[in-house]
N, C-alpha and C positions, 0 to 999 in steps of 0.2 A: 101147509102154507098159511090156515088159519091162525095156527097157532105161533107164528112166525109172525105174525102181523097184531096180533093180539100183545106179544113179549115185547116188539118193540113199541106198539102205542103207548102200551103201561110204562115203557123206559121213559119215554117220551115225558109221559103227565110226572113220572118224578123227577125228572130233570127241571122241569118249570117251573113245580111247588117246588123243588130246592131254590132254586135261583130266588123264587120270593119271597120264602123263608128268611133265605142267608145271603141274599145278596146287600139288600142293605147294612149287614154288618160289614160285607168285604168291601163296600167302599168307605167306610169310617174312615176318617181319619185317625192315625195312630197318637193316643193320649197317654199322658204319664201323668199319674198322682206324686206330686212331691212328699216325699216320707223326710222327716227334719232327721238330718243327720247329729250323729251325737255333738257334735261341736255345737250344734247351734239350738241343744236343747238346755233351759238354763234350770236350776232345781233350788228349792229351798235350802238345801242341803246337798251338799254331793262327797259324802264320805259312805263307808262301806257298813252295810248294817251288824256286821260285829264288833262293831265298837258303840256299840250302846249296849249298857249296861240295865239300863232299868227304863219303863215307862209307863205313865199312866194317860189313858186316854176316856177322856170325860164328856160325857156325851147328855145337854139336856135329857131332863124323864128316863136316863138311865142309869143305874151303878157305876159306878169310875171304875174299867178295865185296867187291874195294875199288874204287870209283870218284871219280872226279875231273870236276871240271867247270871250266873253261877258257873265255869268249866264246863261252858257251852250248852247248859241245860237250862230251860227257860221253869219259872213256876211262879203264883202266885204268894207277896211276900205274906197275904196276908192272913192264909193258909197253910203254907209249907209246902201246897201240895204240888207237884208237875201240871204242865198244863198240855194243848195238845202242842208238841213241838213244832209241826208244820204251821199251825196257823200261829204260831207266837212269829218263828219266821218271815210269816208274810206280811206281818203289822210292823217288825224290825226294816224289812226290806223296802217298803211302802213308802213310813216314815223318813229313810235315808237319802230318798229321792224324790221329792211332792214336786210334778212340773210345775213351772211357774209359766204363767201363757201370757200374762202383761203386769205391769206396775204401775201404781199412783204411786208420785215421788212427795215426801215430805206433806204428807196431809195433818193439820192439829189435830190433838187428841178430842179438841172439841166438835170437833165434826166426826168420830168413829161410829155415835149413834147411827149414823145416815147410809155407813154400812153394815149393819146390824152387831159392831163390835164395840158396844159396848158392853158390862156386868151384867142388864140387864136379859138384854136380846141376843147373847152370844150363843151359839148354836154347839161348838165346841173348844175344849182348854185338853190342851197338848203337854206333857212333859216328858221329857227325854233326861238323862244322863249319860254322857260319856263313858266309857272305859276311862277316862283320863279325870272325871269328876268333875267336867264341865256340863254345867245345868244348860238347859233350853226349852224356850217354851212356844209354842203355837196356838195362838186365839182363834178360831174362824167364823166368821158374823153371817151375813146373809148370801144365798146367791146372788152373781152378779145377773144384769138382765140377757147375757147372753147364755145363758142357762148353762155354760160347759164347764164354770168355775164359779168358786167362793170366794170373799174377801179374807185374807187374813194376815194377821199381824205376826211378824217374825222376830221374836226375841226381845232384843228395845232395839229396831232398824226404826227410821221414820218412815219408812215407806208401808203401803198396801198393796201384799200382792192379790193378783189373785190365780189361784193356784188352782189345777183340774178338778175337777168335780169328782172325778170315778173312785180315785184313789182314797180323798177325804173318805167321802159314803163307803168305802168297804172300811176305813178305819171304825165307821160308827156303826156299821154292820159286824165285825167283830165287838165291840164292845156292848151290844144287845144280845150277839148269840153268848159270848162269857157271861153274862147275867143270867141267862135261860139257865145255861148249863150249871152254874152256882144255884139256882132254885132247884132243880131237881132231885 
């Protein structure tokens, strides 16, 4: 009988600490985080990354990342040598898609300073070529103040985008670890 009354108080005390645990999650209200659907995400570019053939990405205080891609093998031109294919990939794939999260329309070139895009203060110089041998270039100047993106200048567009943060920083994150890996 003790021990009958003992099993249930103990049910008891966990039933109440559940309830206060977990009850104010069960009466939440149900939320949805909006995930952008591909329609409505817009990109510097939106072609497939095997159709760039060549790129150098140039990164202040570090050696300019250049690779080359040859019958699907990537390698640096300025070596000969293969490089790692996965991470050539990832800078190809990167590049083919930079989200773009807002734009300045038509700003002069004399106000670029003020985004850090000008020769001086530019943070990073992009080039790409096509499979088809069309050239393209990417400037990117300062962060913007909402710290999730960079300012950058697209080809000769007049506009400034400014385009995510993550994907820039792994492109100048690859082109510090290529430098390492060329010192050793």
């Amino acid at each position: 009988m003790k021990q009958q009354r003992l099993t249930i108080l103990l049910g008891l005390v966990f039933v109440v600490l559940a309830f206060l645990v977990l009850g104010p999650a069960l009466n939440m209200p149900a939320t949805s985080t909006a995930v952008p659907s591909a329609e409505t995400v817009r990109y510097v570019y939106d072609w497939p990354a095997e159709q760039i053939l060549a790129l150098v990405v140039d990164v202040r205080g570090v050696a300019p990342m250049e690779l080359q891609r040859e019958a699907g093998v990537w390698f640096s031109p300025a070596t000969q040598a293969l490089v790692d294919q996965q991470a050539a990939e990832g800078v190809a794939r990167t590049l083919a898609q930079l989200p773009i999260l807002s734009q300045l329309d038509e700003v002069p070139p004399e106000r670029y300073a003020e985004f850090g895009l000008s020769r001086e203060s530019l943070q990073m110089f992009i080039q790409v070529v096509r499979t088809d041998g069309t050239p393209h270039a990417l400037v990117v100047g300062d962060r913007a103040p909402d710290q999730r993106s960079y300012y950058v200048l697209v080809d000769d567009r007049p506009q400034i985008y400014q385009v995510l943060r993550d994907p820039l920083e792994f492109l100048a994150f690859a082109a510090r670890d290529a430098e390492q890996r060329a010192n050793r």
